[in-house]
ZADO-1210 file (C-alpha; in nm, 4 decimals, padded with zeros to 6 digits):
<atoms>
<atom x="00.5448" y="-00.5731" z="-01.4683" code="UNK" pos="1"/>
<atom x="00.3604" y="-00.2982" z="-01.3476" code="UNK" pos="2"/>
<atom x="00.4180" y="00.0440" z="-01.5194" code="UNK" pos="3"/>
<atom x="00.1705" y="00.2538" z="-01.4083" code="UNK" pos="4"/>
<atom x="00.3576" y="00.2647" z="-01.0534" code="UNK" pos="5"/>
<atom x="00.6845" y="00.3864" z="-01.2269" code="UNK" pos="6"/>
<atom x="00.5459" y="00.7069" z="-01.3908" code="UNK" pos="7"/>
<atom x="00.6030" y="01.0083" z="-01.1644" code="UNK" pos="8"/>
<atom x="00.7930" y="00.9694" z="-00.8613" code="UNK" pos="9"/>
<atom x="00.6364" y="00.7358" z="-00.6253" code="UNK" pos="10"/>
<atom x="00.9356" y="00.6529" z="-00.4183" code="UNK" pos="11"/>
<atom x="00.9925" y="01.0536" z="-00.3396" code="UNK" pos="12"/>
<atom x="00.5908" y="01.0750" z="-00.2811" code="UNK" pos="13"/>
<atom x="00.6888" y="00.7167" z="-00.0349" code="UNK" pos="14"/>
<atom x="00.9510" y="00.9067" z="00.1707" code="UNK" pos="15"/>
<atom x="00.7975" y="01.2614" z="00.2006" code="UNK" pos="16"/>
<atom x="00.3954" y="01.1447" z="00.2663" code="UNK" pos="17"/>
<atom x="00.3606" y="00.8008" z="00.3459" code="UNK" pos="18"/>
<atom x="00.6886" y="00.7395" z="00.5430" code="UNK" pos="19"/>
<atom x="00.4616" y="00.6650" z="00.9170" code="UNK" pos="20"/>
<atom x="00.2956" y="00.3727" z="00.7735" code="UNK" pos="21"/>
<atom x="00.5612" y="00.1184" z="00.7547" code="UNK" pos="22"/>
<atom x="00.6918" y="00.1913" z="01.1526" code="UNK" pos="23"/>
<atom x="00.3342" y="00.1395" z="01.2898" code="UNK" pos="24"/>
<atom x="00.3307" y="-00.1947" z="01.0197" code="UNK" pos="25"/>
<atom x="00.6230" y="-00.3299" z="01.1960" code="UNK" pos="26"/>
<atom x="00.5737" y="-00.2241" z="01.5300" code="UNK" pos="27"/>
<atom x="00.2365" y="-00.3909" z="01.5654" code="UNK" pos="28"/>
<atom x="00.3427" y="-00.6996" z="01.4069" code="UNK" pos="29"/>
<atom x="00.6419" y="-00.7311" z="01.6682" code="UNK" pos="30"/>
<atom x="00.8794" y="-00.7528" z="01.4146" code="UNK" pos="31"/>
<atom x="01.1796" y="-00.8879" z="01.6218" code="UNK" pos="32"/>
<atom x="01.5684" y="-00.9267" z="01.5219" code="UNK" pos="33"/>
<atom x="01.6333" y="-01.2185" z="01.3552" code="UNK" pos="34"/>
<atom x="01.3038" y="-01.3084" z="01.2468" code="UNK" pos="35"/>
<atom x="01.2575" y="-01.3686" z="00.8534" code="UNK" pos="36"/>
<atom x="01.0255" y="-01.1175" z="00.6835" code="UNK" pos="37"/>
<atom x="00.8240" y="-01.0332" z="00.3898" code="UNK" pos="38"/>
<atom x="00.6911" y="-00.7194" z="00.2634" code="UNK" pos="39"/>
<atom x="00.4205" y="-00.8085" z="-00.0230" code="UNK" pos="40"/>
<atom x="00.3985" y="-00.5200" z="-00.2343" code="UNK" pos="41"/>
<atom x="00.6614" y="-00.3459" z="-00.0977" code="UNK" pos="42"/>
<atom x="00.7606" y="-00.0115" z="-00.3494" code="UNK" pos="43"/>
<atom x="01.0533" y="00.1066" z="-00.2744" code="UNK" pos="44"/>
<atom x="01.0753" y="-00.0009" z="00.1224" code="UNK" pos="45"/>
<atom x="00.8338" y="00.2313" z="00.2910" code="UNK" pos="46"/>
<atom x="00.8207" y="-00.0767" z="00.5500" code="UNK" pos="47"/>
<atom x="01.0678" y="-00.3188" z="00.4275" code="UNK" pos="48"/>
<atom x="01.3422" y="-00.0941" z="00.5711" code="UNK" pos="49"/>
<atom x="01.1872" y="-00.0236" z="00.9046" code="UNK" pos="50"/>
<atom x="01.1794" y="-00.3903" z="00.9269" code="UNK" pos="51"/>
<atom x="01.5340" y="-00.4183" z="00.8188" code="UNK" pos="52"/>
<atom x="01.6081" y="-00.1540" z="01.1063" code="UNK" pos="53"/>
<atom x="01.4702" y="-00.3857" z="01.3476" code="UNK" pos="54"/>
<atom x="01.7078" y="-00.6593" z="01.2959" code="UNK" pos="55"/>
<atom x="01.5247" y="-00.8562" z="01.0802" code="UNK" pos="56"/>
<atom x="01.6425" y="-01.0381" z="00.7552" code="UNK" pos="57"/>
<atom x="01.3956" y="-00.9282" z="00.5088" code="UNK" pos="58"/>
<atom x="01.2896" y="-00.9813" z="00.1932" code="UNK" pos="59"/>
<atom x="01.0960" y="-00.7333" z="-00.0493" code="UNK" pos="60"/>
<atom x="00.8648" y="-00.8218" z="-00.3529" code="UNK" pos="61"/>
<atom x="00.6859" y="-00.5690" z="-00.5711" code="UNK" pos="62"/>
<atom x="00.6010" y="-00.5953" z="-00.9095" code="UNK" pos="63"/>
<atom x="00.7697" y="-00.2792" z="-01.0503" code="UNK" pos="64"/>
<atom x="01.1374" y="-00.2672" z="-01.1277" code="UNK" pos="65"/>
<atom x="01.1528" y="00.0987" z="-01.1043" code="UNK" pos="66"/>
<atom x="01.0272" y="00.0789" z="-00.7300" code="UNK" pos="67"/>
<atom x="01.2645" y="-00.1870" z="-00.6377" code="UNK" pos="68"/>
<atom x="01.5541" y="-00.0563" z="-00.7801" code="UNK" pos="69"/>
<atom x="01.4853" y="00.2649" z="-00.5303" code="UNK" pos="70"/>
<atom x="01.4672" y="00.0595" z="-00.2438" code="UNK" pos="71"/>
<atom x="01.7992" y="-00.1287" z="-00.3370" code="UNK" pos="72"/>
<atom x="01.9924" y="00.1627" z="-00.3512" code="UNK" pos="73"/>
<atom x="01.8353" y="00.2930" z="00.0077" code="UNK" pos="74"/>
<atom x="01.8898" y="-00.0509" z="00.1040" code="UNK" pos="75"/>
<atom x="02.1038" y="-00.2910" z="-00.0097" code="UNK" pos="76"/>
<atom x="02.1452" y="-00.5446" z="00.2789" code="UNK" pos="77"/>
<atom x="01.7700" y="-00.6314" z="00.2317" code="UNK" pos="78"/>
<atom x="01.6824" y="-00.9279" z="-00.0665" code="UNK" pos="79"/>
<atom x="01.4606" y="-00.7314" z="-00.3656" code="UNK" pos="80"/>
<atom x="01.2901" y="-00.9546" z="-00.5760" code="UNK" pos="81"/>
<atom x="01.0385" y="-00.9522" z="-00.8304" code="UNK" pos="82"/>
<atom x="00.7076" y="-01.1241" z="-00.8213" code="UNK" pos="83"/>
<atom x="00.3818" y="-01.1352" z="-00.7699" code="UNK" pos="84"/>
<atom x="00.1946" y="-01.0981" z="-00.4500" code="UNK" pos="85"/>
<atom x="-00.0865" y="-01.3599" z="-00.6047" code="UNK" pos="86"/>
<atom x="00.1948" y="-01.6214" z="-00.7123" code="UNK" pos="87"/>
<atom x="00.4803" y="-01.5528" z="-00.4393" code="UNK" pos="88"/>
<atom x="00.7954" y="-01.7083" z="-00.5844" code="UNK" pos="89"/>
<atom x="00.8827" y="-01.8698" z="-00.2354" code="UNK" pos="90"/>
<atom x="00.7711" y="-02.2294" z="-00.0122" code="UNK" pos="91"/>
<atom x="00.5208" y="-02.2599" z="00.2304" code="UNK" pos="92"/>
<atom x="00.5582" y="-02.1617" z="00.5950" code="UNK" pos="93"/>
<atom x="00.9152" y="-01.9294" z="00.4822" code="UNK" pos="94"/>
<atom x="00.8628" y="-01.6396" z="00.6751" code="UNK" pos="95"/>
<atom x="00.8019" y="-01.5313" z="01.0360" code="UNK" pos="96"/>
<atom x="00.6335" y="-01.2487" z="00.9037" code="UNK" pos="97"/>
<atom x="00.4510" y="-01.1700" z="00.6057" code="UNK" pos="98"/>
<atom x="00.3815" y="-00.7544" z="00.5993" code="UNK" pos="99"/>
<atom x="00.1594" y="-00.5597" z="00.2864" code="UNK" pos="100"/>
<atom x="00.1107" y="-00.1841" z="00.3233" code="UNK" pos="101"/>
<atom x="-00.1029" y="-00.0524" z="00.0882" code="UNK" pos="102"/>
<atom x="00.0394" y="-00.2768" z="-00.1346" code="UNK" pos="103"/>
<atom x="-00.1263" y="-00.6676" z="-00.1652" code="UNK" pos="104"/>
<atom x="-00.4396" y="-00.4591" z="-00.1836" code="UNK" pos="105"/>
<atom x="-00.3574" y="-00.3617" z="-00.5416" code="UNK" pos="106"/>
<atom x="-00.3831" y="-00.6891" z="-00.6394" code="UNK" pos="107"/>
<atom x="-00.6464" y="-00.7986" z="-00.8641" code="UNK" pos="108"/>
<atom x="-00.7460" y="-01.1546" z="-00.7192" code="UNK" pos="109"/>
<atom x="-00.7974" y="-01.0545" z="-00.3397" code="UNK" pos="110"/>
<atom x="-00.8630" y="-01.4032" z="-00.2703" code="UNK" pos="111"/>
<atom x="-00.5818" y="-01.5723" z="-00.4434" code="UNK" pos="112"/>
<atom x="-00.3408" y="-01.2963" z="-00.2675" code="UNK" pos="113"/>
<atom x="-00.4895" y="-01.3689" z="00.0834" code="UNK" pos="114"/>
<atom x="-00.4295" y="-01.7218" z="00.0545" code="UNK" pos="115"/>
<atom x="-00.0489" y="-01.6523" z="-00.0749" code="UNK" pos="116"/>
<atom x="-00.0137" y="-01.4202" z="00.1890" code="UNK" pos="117"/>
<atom x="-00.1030" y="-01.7038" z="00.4591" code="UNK" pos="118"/>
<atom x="00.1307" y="-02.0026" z="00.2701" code="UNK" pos="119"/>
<atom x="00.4657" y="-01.8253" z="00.2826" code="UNK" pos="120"/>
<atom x="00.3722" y="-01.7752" z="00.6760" code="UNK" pos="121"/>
<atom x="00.4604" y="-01.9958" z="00.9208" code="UNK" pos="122"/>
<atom x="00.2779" y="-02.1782" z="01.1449" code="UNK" pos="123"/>
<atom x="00.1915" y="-01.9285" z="01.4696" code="UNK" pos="124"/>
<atom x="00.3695" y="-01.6246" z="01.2728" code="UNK" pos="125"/>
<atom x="00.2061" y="-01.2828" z="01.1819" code="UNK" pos="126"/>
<atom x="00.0295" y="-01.1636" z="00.8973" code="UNK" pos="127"/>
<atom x="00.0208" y="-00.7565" z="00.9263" code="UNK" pos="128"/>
<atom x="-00.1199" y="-00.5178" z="00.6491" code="UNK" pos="129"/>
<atom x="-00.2033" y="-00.1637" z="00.6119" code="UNK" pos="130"/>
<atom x="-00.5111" y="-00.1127" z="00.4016" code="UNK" pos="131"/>
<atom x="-00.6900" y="00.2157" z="00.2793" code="UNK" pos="132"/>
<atom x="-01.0673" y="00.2356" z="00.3596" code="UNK" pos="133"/>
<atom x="-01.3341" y="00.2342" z="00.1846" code="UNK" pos="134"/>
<atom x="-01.4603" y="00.5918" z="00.3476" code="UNK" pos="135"/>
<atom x="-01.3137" y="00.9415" z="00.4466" code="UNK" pos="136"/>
<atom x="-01.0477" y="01.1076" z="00.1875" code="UNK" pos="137"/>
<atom x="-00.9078" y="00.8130" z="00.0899" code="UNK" pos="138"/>
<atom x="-01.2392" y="00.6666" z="-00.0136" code="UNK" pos="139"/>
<atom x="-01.3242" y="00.9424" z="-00.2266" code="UNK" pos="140"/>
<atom x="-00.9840" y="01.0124" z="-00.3901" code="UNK" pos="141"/>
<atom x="-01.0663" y="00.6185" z="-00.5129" code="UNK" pos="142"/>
<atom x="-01.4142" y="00.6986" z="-00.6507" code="UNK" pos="143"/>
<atom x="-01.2944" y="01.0322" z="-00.8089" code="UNK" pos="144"/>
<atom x="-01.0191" y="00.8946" z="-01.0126" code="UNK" pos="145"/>
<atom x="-01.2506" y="00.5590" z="-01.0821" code="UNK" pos="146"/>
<atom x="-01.4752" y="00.8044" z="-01.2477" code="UNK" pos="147"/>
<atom x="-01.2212" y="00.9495" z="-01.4879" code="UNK" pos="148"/>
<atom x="-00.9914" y="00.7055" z="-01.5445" code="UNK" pos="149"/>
<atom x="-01.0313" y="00.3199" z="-01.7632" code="UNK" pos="150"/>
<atom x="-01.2816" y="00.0546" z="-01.6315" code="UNK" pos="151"/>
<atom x="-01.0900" y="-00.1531" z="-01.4222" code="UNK" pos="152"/>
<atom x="-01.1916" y="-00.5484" z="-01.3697" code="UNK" pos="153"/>
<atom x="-01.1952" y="-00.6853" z="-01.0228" code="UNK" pos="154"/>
<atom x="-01.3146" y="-00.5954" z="-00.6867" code="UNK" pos="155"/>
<atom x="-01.2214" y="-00.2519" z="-00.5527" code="UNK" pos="156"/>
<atom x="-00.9054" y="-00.2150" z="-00.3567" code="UNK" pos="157"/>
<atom x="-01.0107" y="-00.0182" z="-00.0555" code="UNK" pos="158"/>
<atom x="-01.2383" y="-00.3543" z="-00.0173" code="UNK" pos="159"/>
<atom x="-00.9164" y="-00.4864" z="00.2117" code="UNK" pos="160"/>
<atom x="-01.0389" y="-00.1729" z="00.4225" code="UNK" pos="161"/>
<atom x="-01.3040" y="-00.3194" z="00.5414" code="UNK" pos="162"/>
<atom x="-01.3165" y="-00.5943" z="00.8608" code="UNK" pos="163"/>
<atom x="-01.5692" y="-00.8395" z="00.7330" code="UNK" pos="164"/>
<atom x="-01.3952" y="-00.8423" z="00.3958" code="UNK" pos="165"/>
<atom x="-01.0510" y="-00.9057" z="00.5603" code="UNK" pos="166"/>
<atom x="-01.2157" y="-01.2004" z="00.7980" code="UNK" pos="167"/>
<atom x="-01.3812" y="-01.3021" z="00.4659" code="UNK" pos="168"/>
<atom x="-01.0209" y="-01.3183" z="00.2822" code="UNK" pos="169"/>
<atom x="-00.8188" y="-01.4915" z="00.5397" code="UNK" pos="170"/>
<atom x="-01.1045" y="-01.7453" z="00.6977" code="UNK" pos="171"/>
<atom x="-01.0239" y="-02.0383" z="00.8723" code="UNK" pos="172"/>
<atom x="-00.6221" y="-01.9505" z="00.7872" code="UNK" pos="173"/>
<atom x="-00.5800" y="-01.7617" z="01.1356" code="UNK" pos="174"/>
<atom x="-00.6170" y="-01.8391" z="01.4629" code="UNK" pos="175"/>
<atom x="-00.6576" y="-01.4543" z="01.5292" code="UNK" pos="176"/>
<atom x="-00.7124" y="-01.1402" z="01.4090" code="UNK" pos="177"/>
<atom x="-00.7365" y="-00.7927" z="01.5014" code="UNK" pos="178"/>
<atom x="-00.8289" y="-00.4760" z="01.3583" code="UNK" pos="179"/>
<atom x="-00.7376" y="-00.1233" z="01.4288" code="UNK" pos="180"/>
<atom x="-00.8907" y="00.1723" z="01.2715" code="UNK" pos="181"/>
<atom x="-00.6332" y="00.4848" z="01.2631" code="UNK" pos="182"/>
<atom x="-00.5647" y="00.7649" z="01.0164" code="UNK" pos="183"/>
<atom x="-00.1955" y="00.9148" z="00.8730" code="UNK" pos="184"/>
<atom x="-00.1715" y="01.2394" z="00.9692" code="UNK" pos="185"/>
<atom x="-00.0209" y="01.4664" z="00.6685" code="UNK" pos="186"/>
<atom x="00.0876" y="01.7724" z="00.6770" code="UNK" pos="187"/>
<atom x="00.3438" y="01.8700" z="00.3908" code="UNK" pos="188"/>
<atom x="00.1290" y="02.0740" z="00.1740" code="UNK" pos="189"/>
<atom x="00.0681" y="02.4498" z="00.2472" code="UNK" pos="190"/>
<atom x="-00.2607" y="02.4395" z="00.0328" code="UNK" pos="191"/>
<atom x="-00.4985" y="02.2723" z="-00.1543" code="UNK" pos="192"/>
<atom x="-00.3512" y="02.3460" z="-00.5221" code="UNK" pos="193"/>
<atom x="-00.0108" y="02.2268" z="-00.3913" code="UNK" pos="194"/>
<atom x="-00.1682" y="01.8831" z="-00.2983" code="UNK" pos="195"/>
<atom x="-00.3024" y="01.9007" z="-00.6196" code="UNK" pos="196"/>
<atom x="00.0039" y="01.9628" z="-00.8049" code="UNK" pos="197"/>
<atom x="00.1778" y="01.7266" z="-00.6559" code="UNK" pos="198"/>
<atom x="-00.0195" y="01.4360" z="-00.6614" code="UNK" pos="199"/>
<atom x="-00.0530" y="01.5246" z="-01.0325" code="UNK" pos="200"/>
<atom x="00.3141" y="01.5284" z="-01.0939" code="UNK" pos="201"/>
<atom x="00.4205" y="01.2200" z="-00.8509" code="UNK" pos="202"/>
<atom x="00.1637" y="00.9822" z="-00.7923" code="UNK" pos="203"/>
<atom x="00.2029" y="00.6831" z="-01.0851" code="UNK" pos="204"/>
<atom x="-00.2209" y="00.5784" z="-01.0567" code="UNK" pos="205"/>
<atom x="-00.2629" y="01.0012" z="-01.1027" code="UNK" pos="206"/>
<atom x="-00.0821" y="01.0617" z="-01.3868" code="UNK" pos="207"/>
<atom x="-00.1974" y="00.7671" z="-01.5658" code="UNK" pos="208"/>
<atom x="-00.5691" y="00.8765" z="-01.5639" code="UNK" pos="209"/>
<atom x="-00.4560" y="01.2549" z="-01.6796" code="UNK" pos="210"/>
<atom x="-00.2502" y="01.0599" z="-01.9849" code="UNK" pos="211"/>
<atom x="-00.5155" y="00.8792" z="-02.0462" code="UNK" pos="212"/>
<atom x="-00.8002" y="01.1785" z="-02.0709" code="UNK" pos="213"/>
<atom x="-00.8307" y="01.4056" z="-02.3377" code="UNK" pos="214"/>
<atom x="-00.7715" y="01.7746" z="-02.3191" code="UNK" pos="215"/>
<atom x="-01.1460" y="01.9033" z="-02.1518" code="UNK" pos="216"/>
<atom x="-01.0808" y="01.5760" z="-01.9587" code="UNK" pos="217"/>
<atom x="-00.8284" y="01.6627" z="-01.7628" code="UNK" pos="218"/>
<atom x="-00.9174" y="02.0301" z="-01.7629" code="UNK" pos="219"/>
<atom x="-01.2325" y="01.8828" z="-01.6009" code="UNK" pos="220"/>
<atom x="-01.0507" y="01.6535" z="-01.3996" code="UNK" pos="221"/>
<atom x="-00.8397" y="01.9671" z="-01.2306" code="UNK" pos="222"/>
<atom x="-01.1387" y="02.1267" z="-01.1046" code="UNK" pos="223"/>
<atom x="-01.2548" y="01.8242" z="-00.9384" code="UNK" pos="224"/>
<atom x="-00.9571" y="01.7314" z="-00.8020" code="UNK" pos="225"/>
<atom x="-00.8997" y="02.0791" z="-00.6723" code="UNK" pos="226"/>
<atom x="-01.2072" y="02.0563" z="-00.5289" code="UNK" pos="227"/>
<atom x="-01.1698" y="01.7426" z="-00.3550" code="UNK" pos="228"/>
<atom x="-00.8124" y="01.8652" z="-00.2010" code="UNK" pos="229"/>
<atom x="-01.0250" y="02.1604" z="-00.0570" code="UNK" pos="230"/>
<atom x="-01.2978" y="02.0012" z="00.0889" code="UNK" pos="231"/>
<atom x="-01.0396" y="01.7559" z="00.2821" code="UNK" pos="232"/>
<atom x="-00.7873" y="02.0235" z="00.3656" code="UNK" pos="233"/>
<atom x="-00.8007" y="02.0775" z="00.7623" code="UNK" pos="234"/>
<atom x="-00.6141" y="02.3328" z="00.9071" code="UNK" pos="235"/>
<atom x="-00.2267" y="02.2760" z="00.7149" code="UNK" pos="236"/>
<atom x="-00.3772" y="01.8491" z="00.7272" code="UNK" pos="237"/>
<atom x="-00.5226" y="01.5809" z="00.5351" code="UNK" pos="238"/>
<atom x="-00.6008" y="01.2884" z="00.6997" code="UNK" pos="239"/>
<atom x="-00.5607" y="00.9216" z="00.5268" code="UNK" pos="240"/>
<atom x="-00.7912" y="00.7004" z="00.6778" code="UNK" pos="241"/>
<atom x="-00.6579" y="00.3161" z="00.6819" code="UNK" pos="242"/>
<atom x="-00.7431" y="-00.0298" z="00.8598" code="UNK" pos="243"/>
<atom x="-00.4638" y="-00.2092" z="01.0345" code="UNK" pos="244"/>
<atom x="-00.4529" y="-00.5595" z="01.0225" code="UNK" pos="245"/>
<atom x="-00.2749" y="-00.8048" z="01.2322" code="UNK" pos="246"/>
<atom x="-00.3339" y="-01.1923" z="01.2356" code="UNK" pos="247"/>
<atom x="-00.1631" y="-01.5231" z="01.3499" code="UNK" pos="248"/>
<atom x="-00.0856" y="-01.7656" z="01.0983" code="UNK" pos="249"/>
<atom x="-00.2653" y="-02.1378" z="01.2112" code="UNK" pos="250"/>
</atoms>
């Protein structure tokens, strides 16, 4: 299990900031009604229910409880399971579609959750993620926090940001693949300190680096952080730059 995802509120920080993701997920993938459909990493449904909406029968796997239990109550009709997005608990070729945002990027072993990610597809199905890149805010809010916080083993995250790394990952698995550059567009917070705030209060990854500093640590840590919400604050926005992903099973 996963508990640094269930400390602060991640599935209000889902809903009120991150909410546009899963629609433009499941809209490039094509998610049709009646297809079958897997969201890898899913948190508490940020595109597992837009896929539901669609018509699809879907199924949802994250490795915190917390996060799932969320999404069940938002959602009931969709299947919530528990598992791991490098050993996915189902058989090959199960799913029409197999969707990650910002999710199966977390994992540690990128290549071992790329080739999961292409078994439970079918044949000529889709493979769709939403990945955070390397550069821009979200690049920095990654090497800010990596600086304070515990070493951490394994290749970086925002590595799934990247194009060659994602052709790298997925190989000879696809007949094709396409990538789309494109930013989230937020616009929620009224200021710098109140991004600031409430990332520190809400966001699981966050509050687990302040827990884990000492007193001038995280005194330290608030003026950088404060510092990095000012330098990306743009007129009202903050911009979250991410890589889409879409590619057909072979």
């Amino acid at each position: 299990m996963d508990t640094v995802w269930a400390l602060g509120d991640y599935p209000t920080l889902a809903r009120e900031v991150l909410a546009g993701l899963g629609p433009r997920l499941v809209d490039a993938c094509g998610v049709a009604a009646g297809e079958r459909v897997l969201d890898v990493g899913a948190g508490p449904g940020t595109t597992a229910i837009p896929a539901a909406r669609a018509g699809a029968r879907v199924v949802a796997v994250d490795l915190t409880p917390e996060l799932l239990d969320a999404g069940r109550q938002r959602a009931p009709e969709i299947d919530w399971v528990l598992a791991d997005a490098e050993n996915l608990p189902f058989p090959d070729g199960d799913f029409d579609v197999v969707l990650s945002s910002i999710g199966a990027m977390f994992a540690p072993d990128q290549r071992r959750t790329a080739a999961e990610l292409l078994r439970v597809c079918r044949p000529g199905g889709r493979v769709g993620m939403i990945n955070w890149t390397p550069d821009g805010s979200i690049g920095d809010f990654f090497d800010l926090f990596g600086r304070y916080g515990p070493p951490v083993d394994g290749p970086e995250p925002t590595l799934w940001g990247t194009e060659d790394h994602v052709r790298a990952m997925f190989g000879d698995g696809v007949d094709e693949l396409t990538v789309t550059h494109d930013r989230l567009v937020v616009d929620r917070f009224a200021s710098p300190l109140e991004y600031r705030d409430y990332y520190r209060e809400m966001f699981g990854p966050v509050v687990a680096v302040y827990d884990y500093l000492d007193d001038a640590g995280r005194a330290a840590l608030d003026r950088d952080f404060l510092a990095y919400a000012e330098r990306f604050f743009d007129d009202g926005r903050y911009y979250y730059e991410y890589l889409l992903v879409v590619a057909t099973r072979r």
